[in-house]
Every structure is written in C-alpha cells, then in structure tokens.
C-alpha positions in Angstrom: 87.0 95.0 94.9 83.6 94.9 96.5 83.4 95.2 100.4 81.7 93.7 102.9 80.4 94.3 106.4 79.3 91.9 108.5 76.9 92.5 111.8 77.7 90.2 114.0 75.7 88.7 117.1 78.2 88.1 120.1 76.8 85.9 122.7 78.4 85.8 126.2 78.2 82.5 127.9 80.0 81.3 131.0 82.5 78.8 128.7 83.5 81.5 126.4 82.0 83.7 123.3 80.0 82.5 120.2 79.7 84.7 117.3 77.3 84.7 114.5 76.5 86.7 111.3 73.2 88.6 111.3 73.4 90.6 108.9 75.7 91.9 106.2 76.0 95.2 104.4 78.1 96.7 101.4 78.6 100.4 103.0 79.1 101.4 106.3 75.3 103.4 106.7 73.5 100.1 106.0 75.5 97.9 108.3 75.2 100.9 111.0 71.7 101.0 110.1 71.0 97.2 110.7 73.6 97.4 113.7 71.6 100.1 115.1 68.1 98.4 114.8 69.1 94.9 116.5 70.9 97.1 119.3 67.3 98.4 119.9 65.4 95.6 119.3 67.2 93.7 121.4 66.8 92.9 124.8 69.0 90.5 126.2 72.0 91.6 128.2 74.4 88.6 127.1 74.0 89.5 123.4 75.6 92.4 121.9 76.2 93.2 118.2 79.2 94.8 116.6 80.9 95.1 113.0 83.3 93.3 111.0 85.0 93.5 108.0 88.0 92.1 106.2 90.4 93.2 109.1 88.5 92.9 111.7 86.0 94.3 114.2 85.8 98.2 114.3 84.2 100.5 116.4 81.9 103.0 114.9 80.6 105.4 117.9 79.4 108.0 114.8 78.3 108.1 111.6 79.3 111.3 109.4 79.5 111.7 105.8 83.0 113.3 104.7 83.2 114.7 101.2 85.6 113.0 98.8 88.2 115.6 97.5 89.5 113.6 95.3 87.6 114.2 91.9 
C-alpha cells in the first residue's frame, strides 16, 4: 500500500482553524523537507504547518535514519 504525507497549512483565525494541503510527500524526508522549507519561508505568525497522514497529525521534532534489521 503506498503512503502518503500530507503538509498541511493551519491558519489561526479568531472563529476557529482552517486547514489546507500544501504539499504532499510519499516518505517522511520529503514531507520534512517541504515542511521544513515553508516553516522558513514563512513569515506570518497565524500560519503554521504540520504533517498528516492516514491516522492523523504527528509530530516529528527529528529526523534520523534507523537501519532496517529485518533482511
């Protein structure tokens, strides 16, 4: 099954939240890597970005690489 991970622009207004898909990504360095490049090019403080997939939003705060042992 192929996965998908969404970047998603949150926009804070006074009524409430909208959310909206900037980007999307099929492993988790691209969608950090286009997560990480709107964060810095962005410079409004009512917009944030975060990642989504099937199950939900998850937080990433680092990136690493774990070798599969499984072979």
């Amino acid at each position: 099954m192929d996965k998908t991970i969404l970047v998603v622009e949150v926009t804070d207004y006074s009524w409430g939240k909208s959310y909206s898909i900037k980007k999307h990504a099929t492993t988790l360095d691209k969608a950090s890597e286009y997560l990480v490049s709107l964060k810095n090019l962005n410079d409004n403080d009512q917009i944030t970005f975060e990642l989504f997939n099937r199950f939900g939003q998850f937080e990433v705060e680092e990136i690493q690489k774990v070798a599969n042992d499984n072979k």
